[in-house]
TISE-630646 format. One record per atom (N, C-alpha, C): y, z, x; residue in one letter; residue number from 1; atom name. Coordinates in Angstrom, 3 decimals, padded with zeros to 6 digits. Each point is the difference from the previous one (the first is absolute). Layout:
[[Y Z X] "a" NUM "CA"]
...
//
This chain:
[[012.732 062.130 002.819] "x" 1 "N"]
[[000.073 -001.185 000.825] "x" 1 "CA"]
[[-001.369 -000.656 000.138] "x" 1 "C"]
[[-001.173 000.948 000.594] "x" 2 "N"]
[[-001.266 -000.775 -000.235] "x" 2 "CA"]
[[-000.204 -000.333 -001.128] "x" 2 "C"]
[[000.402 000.242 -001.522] "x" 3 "N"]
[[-000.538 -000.616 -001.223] "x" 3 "CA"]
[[000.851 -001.113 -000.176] "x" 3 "C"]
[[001.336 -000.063 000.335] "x" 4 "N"]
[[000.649 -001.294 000.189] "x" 4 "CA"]
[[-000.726 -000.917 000.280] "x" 4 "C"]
[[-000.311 000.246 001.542] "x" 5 "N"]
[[-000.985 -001.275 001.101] "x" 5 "CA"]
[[-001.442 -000.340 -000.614] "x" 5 "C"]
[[-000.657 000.964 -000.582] "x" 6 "N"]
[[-001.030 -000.295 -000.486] "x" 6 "CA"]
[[-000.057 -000.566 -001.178] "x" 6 "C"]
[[001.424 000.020 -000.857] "x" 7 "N"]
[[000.181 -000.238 -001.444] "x" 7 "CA"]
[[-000.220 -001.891 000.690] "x" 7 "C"]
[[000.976 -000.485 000.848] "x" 8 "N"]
[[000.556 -001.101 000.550] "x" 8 "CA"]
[[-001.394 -000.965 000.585] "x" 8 "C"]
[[-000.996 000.936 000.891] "x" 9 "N"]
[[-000.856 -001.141 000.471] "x" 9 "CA"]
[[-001.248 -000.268 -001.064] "x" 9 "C"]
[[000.004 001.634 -000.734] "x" 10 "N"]
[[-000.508 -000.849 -001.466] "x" 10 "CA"]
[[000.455 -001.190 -000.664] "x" 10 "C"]
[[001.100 000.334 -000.680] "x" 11 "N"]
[[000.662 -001.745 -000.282] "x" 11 "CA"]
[[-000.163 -001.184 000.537] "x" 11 "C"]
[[-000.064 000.445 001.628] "x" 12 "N"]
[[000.423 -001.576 000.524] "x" 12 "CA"]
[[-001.664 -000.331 000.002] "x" 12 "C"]
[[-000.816 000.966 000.469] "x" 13 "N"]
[[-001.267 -000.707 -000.788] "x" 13 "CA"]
[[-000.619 -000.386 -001.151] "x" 13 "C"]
[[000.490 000.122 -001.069] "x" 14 "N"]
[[-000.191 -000.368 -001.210] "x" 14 "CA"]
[[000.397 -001.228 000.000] "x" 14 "C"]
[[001.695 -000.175 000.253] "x" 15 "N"]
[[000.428 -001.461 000.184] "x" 15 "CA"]
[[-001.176 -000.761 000.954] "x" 15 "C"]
[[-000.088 -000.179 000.609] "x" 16 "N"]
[[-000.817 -000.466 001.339] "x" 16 "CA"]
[[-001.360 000.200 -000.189] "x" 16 "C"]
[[-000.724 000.355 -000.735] "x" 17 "N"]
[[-001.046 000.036 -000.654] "x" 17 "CA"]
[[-000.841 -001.615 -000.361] "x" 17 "C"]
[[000.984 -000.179 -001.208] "x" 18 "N"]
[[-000.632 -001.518 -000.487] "x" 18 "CA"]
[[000.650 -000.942 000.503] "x" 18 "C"]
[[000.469 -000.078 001.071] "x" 19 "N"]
[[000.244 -001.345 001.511] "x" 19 "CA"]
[[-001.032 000.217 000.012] "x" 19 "C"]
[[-000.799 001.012 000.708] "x" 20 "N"]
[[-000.961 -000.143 001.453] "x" 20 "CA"]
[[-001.282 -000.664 -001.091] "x" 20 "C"]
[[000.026 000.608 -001.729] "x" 21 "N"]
[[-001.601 -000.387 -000.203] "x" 21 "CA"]
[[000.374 -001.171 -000.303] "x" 21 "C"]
[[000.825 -000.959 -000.200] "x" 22 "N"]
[[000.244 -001.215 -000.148] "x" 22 "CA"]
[[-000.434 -001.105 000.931] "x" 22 "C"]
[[000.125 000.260 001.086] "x" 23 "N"]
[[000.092 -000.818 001.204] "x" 23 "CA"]
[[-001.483 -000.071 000.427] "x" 23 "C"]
[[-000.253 -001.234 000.330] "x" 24 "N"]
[[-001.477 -000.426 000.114] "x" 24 "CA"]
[[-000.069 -000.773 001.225] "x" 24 "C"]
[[-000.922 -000.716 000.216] "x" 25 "N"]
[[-000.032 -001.004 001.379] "x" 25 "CA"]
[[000.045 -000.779 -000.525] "x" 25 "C"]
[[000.301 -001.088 001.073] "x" 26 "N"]
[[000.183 -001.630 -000.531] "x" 26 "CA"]
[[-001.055 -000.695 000.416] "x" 26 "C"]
[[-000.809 -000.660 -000.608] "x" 27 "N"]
[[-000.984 -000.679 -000.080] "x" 27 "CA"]
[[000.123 -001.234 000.376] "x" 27 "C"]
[[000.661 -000.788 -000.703] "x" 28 "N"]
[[000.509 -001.293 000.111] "x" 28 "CA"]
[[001.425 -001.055 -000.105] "x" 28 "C"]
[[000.726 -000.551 000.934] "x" 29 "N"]
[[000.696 -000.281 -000.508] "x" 29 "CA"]
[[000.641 -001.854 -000.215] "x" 29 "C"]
[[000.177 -000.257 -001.100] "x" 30 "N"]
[[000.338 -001.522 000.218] "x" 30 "CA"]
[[001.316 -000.301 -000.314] "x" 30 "C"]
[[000.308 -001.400 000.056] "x" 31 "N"]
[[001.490 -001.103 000.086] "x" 31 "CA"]
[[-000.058 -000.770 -001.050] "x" 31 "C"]
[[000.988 -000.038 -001.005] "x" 32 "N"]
[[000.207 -000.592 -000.994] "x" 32 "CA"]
[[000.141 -001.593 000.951] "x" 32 "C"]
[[-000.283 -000.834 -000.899] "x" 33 "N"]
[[000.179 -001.576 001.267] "x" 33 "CA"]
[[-000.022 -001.037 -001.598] "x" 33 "C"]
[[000.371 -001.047 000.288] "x" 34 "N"]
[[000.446 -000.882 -000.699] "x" 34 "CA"]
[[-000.990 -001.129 000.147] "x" 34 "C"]
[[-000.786 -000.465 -000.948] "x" 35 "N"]
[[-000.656 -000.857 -000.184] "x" 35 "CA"]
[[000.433 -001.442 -000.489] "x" 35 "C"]
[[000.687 -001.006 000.306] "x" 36 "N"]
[[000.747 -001.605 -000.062] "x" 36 "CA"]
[[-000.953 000.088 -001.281] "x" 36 "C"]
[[000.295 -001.192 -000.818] "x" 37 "N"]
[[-000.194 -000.654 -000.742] "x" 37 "CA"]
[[-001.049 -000.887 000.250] "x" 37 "C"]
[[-000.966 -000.754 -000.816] "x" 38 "N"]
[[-000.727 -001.186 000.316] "x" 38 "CA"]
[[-000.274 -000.316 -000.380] "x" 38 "C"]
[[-000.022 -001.287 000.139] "x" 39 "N"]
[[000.054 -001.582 -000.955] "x" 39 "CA"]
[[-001.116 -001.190 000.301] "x" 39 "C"]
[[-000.174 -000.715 -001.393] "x" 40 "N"]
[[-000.767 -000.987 000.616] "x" 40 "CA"]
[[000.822 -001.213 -000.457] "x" 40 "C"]
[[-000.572 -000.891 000.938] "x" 41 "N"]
[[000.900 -001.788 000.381] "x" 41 "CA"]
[[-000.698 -000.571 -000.960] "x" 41 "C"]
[[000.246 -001.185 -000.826] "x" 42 "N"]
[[-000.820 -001.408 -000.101] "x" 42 "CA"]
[[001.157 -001.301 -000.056] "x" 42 "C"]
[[-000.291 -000.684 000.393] "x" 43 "N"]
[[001.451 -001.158 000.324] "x" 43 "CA"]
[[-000.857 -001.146 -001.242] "x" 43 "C"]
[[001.282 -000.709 -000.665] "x" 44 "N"]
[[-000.195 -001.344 -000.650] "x" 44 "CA"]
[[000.932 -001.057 000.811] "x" 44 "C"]
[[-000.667 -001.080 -000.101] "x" 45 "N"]
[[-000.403 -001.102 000.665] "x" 45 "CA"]
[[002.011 -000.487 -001.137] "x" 45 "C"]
[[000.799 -000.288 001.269] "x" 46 "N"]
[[001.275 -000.336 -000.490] "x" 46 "CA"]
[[000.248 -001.681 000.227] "x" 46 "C"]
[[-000.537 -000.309 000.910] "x" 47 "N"]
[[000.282 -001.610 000.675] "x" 47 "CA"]
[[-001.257 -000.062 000.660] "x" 47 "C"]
[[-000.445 -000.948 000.186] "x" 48 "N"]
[[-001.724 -000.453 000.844] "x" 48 "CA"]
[[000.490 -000.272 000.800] "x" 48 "C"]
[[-000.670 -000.224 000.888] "x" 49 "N"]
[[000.682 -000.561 001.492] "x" 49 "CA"]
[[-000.005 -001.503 -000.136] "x" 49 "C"]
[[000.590 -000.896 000.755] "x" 50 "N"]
[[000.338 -001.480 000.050] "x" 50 "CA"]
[[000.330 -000.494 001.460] "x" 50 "C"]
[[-000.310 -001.315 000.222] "x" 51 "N"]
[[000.886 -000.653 000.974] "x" 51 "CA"]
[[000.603 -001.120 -000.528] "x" 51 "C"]
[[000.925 -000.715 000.538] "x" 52 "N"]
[[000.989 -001.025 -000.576] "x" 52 "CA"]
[[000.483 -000.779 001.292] "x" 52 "C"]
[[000.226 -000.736 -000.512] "x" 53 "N"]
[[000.661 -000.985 000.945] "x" 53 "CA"]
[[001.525 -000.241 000.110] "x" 53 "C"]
[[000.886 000.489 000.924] "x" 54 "N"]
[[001.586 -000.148 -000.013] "x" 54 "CA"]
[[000.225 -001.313 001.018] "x" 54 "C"]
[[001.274 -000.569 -000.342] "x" 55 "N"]
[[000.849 -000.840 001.556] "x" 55 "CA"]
[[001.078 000.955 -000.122] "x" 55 "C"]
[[-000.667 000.072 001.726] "x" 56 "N"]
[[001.301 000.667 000.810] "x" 56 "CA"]
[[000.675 -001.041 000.926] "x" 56 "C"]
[[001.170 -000.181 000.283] "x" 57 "N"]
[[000.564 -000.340 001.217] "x" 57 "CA"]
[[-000.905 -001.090 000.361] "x" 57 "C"]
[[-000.308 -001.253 -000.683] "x" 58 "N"]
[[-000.803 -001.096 -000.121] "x" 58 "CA"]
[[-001.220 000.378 000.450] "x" 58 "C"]
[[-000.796 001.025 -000.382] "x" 59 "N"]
[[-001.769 000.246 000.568] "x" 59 "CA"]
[[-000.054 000.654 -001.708] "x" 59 "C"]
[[-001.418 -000.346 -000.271] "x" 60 "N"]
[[-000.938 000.562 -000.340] "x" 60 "CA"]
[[-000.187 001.084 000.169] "x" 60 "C"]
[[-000.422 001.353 -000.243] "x" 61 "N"]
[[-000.249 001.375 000.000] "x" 61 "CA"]
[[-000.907 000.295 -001.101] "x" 61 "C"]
[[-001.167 000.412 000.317] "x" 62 "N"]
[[-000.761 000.739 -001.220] "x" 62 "CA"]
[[000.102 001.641 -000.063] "x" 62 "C"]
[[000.749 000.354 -001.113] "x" 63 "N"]
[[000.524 001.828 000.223] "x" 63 "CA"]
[[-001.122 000.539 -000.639] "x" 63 "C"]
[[-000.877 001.000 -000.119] "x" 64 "N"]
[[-000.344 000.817 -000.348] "x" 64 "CA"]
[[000.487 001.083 -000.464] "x" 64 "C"]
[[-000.255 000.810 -001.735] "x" 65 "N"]
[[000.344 000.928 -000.571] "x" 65 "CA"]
[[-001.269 001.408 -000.048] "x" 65 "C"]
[[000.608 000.739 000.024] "x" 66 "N"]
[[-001.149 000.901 -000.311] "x" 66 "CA"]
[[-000.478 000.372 -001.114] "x" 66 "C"]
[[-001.066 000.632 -000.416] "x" 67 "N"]
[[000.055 000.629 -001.659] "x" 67 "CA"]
[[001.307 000.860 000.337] "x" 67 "C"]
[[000.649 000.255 -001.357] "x" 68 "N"]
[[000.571 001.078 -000.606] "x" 68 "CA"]
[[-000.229 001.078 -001.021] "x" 68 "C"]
[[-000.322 001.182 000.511] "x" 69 "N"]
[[-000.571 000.735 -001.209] "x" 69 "CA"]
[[000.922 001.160 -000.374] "x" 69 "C"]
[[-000.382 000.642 -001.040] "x" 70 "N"]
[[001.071 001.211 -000.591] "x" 70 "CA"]
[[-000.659 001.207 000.078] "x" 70 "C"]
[[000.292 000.959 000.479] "x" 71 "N"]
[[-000.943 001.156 000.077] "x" 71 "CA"]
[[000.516 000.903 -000.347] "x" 71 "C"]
[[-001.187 000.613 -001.093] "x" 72 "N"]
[[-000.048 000.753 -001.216] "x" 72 "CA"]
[[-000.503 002.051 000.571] "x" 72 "C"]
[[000.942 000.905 -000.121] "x" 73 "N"]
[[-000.558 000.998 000.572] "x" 73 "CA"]
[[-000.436 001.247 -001.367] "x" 73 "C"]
[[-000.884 000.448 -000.030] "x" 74 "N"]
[[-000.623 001.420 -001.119] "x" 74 "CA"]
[[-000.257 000.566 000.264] "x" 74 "C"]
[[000.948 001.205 000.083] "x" 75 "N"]
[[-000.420 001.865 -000.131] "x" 75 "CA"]
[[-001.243 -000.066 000.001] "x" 75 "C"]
[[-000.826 000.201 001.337] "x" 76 "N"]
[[-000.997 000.542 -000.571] "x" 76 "CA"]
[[-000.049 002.031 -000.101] "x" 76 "C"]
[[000.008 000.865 001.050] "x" 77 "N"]
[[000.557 000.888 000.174] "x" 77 "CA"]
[[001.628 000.732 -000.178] "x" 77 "C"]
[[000.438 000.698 -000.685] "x" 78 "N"]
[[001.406 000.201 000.012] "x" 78 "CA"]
[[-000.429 001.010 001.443] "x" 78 "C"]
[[001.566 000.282 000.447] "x" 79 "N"]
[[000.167 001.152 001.690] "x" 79 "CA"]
[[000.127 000.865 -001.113] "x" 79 "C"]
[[-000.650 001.269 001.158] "x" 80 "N"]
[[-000.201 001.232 -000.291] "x" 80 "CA"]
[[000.048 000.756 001.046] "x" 80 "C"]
[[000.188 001.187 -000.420] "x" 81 "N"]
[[-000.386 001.059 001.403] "x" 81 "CA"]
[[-001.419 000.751 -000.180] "x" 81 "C"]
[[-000.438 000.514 001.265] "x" 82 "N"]
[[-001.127 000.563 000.108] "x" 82 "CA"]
[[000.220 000.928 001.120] "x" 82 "C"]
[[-000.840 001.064 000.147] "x" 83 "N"]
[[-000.286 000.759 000.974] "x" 83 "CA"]
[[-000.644 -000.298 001.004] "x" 83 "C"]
[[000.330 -000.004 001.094] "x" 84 "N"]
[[-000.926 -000.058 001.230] "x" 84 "CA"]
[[000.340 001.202 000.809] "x" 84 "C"]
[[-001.569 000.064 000.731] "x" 85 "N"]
[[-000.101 001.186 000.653] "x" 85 "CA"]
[[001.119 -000.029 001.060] "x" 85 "C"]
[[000.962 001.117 000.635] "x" 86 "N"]
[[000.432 000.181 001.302] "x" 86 "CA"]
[[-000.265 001.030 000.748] "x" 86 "C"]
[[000.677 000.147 000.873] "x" 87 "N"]
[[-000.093 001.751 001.099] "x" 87 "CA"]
[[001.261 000.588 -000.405] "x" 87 "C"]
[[-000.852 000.978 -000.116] "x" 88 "N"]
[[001.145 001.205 -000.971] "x" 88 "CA"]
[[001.128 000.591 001.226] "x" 88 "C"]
[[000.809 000.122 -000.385] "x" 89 "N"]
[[001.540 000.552 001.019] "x" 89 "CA"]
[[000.278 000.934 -000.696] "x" 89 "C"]
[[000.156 000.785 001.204] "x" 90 "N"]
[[-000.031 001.729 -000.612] "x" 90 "CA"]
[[001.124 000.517 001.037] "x" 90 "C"]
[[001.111 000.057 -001.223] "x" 91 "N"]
[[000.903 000.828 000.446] "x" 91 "CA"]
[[000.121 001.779 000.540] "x" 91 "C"]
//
């Protein structure tokens, strides 16, 4: 019976052996996070601006237009993820 028990907590330390030298401290830990995309603008000139002269409802009216422009956007950066540091949660 004692070579049984002794056969047994031999084993279970062998198993249980290379857990314990495995396991280390944790040093650091971070958050995968998502980095957007980013772009740069430049607009072309679609309509200049103007004023004109309408009849309304027997008056005179001078309307004003604004420029109109078209705006042009370029990848500058594609999104990505990156690591940033957090506080580690320890179950």
């Amino acid at each position: 019976m004692k070579k049984v028990l002794a056969g047994a907590i031999l084993a279970a330390s062998a198993f249980a052996a290379p857990a314990f030298a495995w396991e280390g401290q944790v040093v650091a830990c971070y958050d995968k996070v998502w980095v957007p995309a980013k772009y740069t603008t430049s607009k072309t000139l679609v309509m200049a601006a103007h004023s004109e002269w309408q009849h309304k409802h027997g008056q005179m009216i001078k309307v004003h237009y604004p420029a109109v422009y078209k705006e042009h956007k370029h990848l500058k950066t594609p999104g990505h993820y990156v690591a940033r540091k957090a506080p580690c949660v320890h179950d």
